[in-house]
Backbone bond lengths (Angstrom), bond angles and torsions (degrees), N, CA, C in turn:
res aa  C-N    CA-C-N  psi(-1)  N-CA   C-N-CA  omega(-1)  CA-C   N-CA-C  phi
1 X - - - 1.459 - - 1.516 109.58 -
2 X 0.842 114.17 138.69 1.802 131.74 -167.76 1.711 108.61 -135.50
3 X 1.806 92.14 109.63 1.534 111.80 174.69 1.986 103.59 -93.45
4 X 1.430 101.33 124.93 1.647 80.10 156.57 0.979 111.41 -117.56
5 X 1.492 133.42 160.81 1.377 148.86 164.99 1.262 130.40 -119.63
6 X 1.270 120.38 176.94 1.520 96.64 -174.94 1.895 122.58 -97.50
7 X 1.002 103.13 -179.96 0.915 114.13 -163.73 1.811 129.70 -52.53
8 X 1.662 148.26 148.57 1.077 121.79 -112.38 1.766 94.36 -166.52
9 X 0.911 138.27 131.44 1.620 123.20 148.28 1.203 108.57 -87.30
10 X 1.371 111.64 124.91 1.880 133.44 179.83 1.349 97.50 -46.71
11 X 1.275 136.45 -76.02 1.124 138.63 -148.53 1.858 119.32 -78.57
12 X 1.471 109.27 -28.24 1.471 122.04 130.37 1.138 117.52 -1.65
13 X 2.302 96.46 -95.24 0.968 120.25 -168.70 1.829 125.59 -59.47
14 X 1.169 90.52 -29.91 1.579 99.06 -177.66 1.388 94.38 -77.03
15 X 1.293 136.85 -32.47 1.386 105.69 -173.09 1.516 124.07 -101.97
16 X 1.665 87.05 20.14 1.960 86.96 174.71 1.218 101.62 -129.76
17 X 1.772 115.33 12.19 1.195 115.16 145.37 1.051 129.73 -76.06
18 X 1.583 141.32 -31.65 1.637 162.60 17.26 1.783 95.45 112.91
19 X 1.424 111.79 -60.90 1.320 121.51 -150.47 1.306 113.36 -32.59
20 X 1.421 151.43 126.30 1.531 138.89 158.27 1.088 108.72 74.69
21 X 2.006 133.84 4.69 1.144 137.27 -155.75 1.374 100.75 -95.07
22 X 1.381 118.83 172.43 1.628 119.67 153.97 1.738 105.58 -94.75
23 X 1.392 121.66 134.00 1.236 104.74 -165.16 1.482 118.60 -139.28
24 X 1.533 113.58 110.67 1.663 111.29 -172.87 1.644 107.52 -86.43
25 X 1.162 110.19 117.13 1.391 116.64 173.53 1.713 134.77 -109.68
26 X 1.347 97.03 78.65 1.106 99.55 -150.20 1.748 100.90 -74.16
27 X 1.567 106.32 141.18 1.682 125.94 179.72 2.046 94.90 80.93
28 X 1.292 92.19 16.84 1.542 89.64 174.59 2.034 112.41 -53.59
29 X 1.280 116.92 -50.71 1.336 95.78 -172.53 1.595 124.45 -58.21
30 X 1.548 119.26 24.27 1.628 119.42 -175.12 1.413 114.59 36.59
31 X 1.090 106.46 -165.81 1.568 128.19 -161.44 1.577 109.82 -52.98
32 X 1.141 124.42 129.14 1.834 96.96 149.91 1.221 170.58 -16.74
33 X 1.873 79.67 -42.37 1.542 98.72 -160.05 1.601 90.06 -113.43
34 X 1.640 126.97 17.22 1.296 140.53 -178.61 1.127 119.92 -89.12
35 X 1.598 111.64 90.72 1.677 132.11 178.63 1.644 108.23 -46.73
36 X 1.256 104.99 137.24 1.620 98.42 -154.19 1.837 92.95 -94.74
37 X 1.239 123.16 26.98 1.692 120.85 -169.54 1.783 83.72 -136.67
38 X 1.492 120.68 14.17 1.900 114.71 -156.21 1.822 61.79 -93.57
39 X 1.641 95.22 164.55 1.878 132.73 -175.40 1.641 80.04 -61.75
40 X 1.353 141.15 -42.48 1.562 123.98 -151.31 0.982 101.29 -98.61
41 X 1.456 131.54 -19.90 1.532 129.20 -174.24 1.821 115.30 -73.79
42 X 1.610 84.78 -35.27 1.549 105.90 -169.75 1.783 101.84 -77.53
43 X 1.205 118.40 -40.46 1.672 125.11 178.58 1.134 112.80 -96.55
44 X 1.912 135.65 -2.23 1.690 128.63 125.53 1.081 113.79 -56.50
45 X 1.453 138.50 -27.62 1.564 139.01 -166.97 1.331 103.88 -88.03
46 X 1.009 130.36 -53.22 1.732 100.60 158.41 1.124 141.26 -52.47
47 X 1.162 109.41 -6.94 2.138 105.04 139.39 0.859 130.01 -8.29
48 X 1.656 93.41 -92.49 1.281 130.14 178.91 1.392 119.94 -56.39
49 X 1.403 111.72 -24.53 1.765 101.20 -167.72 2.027 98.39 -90.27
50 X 1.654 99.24 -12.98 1.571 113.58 -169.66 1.830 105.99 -74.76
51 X 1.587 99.50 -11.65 1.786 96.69 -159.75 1.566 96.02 -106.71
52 X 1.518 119.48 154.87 1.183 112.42 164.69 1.639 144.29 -80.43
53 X 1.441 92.32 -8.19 1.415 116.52 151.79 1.778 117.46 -158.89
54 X 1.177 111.07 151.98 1.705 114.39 -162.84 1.403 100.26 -145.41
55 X 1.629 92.50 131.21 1.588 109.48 175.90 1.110 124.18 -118.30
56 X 1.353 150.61 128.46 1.248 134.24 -157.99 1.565 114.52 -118.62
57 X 1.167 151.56 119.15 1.461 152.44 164.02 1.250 123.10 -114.23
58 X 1.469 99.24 117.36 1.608 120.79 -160.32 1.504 90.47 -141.33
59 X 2.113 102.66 148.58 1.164 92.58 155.20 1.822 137.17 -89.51
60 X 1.844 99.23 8.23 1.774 107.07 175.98 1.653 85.99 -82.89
61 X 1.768 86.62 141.13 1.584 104.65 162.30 1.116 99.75 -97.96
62 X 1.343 110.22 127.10 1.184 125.04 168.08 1.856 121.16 -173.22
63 X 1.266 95.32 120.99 1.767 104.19 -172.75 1.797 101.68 16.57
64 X 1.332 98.96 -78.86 1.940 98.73 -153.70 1.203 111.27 -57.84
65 X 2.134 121.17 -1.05 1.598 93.92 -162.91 1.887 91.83 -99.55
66 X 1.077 98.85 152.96 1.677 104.18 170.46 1.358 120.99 -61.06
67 X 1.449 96.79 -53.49 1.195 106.05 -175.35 1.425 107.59 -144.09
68 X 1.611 94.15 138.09 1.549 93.17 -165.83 1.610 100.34 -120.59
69 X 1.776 105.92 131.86 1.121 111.16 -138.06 2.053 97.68 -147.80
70 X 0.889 127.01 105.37 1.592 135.69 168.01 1.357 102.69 -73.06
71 X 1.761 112.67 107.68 1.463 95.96 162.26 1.984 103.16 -116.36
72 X 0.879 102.92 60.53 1.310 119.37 170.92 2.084 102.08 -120.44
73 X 1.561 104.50 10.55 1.250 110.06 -171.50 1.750 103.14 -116.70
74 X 1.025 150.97 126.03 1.281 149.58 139.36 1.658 93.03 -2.89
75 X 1.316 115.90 -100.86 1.717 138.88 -131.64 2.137 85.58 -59.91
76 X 1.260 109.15 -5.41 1.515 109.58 -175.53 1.332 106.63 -59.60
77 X 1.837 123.53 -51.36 0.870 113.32 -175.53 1.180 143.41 -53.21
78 X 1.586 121.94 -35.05 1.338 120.13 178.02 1.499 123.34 -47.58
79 X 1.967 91.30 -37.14 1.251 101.12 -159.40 1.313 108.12 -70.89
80 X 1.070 120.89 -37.46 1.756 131.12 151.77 0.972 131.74 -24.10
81 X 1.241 122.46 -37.01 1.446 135.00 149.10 1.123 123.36 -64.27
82 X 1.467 124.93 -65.06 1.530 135.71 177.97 2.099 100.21 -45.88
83 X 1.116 107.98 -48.49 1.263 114.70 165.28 1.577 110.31 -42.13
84 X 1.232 146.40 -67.65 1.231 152.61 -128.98 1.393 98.21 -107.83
85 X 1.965 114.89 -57.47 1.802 93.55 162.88 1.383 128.29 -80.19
86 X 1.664 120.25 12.87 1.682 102.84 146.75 1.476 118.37 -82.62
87 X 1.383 108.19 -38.04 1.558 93.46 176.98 1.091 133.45 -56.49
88 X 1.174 90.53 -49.87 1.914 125.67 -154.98 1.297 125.28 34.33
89 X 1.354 111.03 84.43 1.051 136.84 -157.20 1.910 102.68 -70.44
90 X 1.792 109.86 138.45 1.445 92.05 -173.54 1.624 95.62 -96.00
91 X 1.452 144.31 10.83 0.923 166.30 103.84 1.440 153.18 -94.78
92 X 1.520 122.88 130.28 1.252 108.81 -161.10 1.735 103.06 -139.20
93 X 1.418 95.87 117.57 1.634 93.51 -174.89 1.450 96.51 -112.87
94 X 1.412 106.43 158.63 2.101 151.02 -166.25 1.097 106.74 -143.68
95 X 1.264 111.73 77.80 1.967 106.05 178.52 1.318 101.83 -125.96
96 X 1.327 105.45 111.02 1.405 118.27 177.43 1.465 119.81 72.18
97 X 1.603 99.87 44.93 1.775 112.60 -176.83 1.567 102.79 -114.84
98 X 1.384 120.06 -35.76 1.455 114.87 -160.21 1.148 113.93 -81.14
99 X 1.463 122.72 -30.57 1.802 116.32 163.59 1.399 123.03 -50.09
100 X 1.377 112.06 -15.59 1.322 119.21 -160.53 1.797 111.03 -97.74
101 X 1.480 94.60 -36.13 1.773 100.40 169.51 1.864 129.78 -89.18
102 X 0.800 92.24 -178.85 1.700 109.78 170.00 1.709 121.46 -83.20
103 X 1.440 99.50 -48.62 1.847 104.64 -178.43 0.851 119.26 -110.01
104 X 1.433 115.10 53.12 1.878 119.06 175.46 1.153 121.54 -66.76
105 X 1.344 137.93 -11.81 1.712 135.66 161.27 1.478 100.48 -88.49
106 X 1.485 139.81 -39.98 1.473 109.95 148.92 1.005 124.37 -28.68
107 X 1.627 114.69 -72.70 1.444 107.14 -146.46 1.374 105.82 -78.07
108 X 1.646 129.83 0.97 1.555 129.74 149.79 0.896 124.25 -69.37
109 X 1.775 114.15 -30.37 1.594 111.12 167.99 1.310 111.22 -47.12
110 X 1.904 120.43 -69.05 0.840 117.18 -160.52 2.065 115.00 -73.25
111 X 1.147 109.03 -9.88 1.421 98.90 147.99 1.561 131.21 -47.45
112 X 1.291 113.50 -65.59 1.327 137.74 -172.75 1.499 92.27 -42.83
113 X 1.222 113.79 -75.27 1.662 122.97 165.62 1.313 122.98 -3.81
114 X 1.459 94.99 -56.48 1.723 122.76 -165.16 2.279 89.04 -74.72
115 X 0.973 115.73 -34.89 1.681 130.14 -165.86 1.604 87.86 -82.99
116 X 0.950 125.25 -63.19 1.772 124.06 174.20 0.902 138.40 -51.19
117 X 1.775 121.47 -43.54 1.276 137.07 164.64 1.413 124.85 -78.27
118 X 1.441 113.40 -51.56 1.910 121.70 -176.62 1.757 118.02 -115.23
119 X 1.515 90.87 -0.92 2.007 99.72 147.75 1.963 82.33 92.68
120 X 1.268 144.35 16.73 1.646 130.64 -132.21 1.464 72.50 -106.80
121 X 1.508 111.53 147.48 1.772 141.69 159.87 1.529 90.80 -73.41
122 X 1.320 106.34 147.67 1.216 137.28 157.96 0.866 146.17 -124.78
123 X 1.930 130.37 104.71 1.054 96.76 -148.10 2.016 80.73 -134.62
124 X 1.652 102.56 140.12 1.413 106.44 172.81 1.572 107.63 -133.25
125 X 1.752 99.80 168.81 1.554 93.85 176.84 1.769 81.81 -142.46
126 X 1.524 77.78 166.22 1.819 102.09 178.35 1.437 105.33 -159.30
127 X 1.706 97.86 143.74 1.570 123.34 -160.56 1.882 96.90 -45.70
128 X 1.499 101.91 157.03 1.742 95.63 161.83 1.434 98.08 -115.15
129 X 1.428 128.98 121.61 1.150 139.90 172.58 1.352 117.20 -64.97
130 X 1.544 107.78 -29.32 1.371 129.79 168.42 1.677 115.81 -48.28
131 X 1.454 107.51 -25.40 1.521 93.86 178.31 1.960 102.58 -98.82
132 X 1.284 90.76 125.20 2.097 105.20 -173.63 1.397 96.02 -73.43
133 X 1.453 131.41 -0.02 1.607 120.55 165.58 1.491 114.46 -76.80
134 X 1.362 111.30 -38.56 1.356 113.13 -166.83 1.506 106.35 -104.23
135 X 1.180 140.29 21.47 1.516 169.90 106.68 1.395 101.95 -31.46
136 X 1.758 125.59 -82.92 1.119 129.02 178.79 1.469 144.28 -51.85
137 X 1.455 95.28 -16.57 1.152 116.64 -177.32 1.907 113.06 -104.30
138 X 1.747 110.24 4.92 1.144 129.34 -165.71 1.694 116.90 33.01
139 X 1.671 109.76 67.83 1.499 115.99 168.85 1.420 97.83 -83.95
140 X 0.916 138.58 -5.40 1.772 148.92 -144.28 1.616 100.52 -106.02
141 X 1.714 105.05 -40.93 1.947 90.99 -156.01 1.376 119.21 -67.45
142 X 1.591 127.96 4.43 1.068 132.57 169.49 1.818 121.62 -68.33
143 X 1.545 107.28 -28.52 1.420 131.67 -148.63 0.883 106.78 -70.07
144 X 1.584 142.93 138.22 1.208 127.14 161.94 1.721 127.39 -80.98
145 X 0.884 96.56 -35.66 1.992 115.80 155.56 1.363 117.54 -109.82
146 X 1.185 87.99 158.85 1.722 103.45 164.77 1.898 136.45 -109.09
147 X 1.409 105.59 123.52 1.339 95.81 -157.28 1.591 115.98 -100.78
148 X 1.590 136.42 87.67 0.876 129.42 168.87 2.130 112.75 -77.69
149 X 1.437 95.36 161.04 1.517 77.97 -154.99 1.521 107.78 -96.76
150 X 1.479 134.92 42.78 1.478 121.20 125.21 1.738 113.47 -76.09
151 X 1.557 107.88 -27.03 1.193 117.30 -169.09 2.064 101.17 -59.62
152 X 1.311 101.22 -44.84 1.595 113.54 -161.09 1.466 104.57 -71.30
153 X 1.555 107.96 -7.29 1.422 104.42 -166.88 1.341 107.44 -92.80
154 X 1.669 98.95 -43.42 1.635 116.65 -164.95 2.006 101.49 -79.04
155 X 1.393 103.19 -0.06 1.446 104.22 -172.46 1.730 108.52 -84.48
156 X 1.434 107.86 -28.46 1.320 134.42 -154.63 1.478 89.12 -99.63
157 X 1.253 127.19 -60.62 1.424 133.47 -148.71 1.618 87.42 -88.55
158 X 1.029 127.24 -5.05 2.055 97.82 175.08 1.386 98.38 -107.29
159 X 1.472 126.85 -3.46 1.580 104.17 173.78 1.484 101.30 -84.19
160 X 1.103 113.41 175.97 1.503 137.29 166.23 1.786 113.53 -28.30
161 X 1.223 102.23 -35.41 1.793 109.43 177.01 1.731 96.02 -64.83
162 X 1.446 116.11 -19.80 1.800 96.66 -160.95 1.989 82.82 -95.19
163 X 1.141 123.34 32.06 1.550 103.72 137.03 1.068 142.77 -72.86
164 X 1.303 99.10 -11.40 1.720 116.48 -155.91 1.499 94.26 -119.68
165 X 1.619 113.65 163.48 1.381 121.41 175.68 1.668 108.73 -55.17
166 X 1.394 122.44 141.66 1.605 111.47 172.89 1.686 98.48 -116.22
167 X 1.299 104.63 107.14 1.994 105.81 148.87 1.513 113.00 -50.94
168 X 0.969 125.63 136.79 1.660 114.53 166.18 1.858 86.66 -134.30
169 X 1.272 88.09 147.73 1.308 110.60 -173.77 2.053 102.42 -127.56
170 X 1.420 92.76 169.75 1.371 96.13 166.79 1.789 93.67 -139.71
171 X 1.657 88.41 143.62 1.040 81.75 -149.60 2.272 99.88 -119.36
172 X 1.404 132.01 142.61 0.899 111.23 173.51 1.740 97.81 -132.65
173 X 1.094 110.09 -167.58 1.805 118.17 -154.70 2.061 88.91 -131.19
174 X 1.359 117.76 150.25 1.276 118.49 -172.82 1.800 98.38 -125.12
175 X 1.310 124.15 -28.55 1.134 127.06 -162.03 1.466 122.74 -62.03
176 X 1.592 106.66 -10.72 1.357 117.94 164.60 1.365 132.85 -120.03
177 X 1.677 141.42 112.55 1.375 134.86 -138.58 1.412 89.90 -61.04
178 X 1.723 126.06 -30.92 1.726 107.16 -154.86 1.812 114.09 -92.18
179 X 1.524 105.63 -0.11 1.602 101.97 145.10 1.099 138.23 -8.15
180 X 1.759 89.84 -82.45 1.572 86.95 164.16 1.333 150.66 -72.52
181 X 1.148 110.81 -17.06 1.807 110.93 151.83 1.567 114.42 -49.75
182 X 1.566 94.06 -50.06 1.702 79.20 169.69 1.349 131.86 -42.36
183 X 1.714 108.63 -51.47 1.017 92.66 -165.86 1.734 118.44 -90.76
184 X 1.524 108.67 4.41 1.082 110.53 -178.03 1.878 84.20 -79.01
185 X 1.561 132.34 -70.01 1.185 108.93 -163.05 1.855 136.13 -50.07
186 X 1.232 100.42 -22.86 1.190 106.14 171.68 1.761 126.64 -79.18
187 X 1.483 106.17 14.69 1.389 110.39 174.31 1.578 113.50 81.27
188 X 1.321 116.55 37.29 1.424 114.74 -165.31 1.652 117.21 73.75
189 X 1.152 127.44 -12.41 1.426 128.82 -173.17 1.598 116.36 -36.71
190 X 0.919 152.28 105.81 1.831 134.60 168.40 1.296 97.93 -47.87
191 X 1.218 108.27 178.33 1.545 146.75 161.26 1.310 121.91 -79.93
192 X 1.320 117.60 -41.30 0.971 126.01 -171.51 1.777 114.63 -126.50
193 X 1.464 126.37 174.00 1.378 127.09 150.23 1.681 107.30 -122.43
194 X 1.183 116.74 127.20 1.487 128.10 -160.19 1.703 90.05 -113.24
195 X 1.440 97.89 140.64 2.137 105.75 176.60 1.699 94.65 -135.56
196 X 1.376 118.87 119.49 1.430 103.92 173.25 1.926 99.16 -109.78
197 X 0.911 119.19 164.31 1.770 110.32 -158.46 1.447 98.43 -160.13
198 X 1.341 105.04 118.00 1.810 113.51 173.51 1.435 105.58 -175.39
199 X 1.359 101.60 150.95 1.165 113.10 -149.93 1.878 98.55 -79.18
């Protein structure tokens, strides 16, 4: 079953989903090449300061991630799990992780899991290919798929997460003034496709 609502800034939303939470964030340490003083680093970091405890799983090692974790690997998954029932996270966000791997209906399985067993919200986002700005501007050539959004829905809703009610959101980012040109040039398009999932 598929709720939509309207429209949302991800990083907003994640962090007033976040509030007082315990919170697994998986691909939390962002990009690489992501200056930790840049407008997105500083408005992802209120996340973390919003949750009452925060865990991070990334595959860069580096100090902030908890656990450092390849899920572009088979043997990743278990650990993904073993991860999720020690924490047990009362939230667990994936925003902008699954284009990037190999076992993205795993690692939703073992979400869903995480929604069945320790009650945890879920909340992920994935690129909209649908907007021809962020196409043109090649945010995409990293991706391993492409997500137009019947595509983003039906991607989400046949793993194990589509037991559960799906919010889908559309989702855009505020932390930079030229956003909105984006999204005015792209015809209203978001940036993103947002799924929040709990039972």
């Amino acid at each position: 079953m598929k709720t939509e609502i309207p429209a949302i800034d991800r990083l907003v939303y994640a962090r007033t989903l976040s509030a007082g939470k315990k919170v697994l964030d998986i691909g939390g340490q962002k990009m690489p090449n992501c200056a930790v003083t840049s407008p997105f680093a500083v408005e992802y970091g209120k996340i973390q300061l919003a949750a009452s405890a925060y865990r991070i799983v990334d595959y860069q090692d580096k100090p902030e991630v908890d656990y450092v974790l390849d899920l572009n690997k088979a043997e990743s998954i278990a650990r993904l799990a073993g991860i999720i029932a020690e924490f047990k996270p009362e939230v667990i966000l994936c925003m902008e992780v699954l284009e990037h791997i190999n076992y993205h209906f795993e690692v939703m399985n073992v979400l869903a899991d995480a929604i069945t067993k320790i009650n945890s919200v879920v909340f992920i986002t994935i690129p909209n290919n649908g907007n021809w700005v962020f196409n043109a501007l090649g945010w995409n050539q990293d991706h391993s798929i492409a997500f137009f959004k019947n595509i983003a829905l039906r991607f989400v809703s046949r793993s194990d997460l589509g037991k559960y009610p799906v919010e889908m959101h559309a989702c855009m980012q505020k932390y930079r003034w030229y956003w909105w040109i984006v999204y005015l040039l792209s015809f209203g398009q978001p940036l993103s496709w947002g799924f929040t999932i709990r039972k």
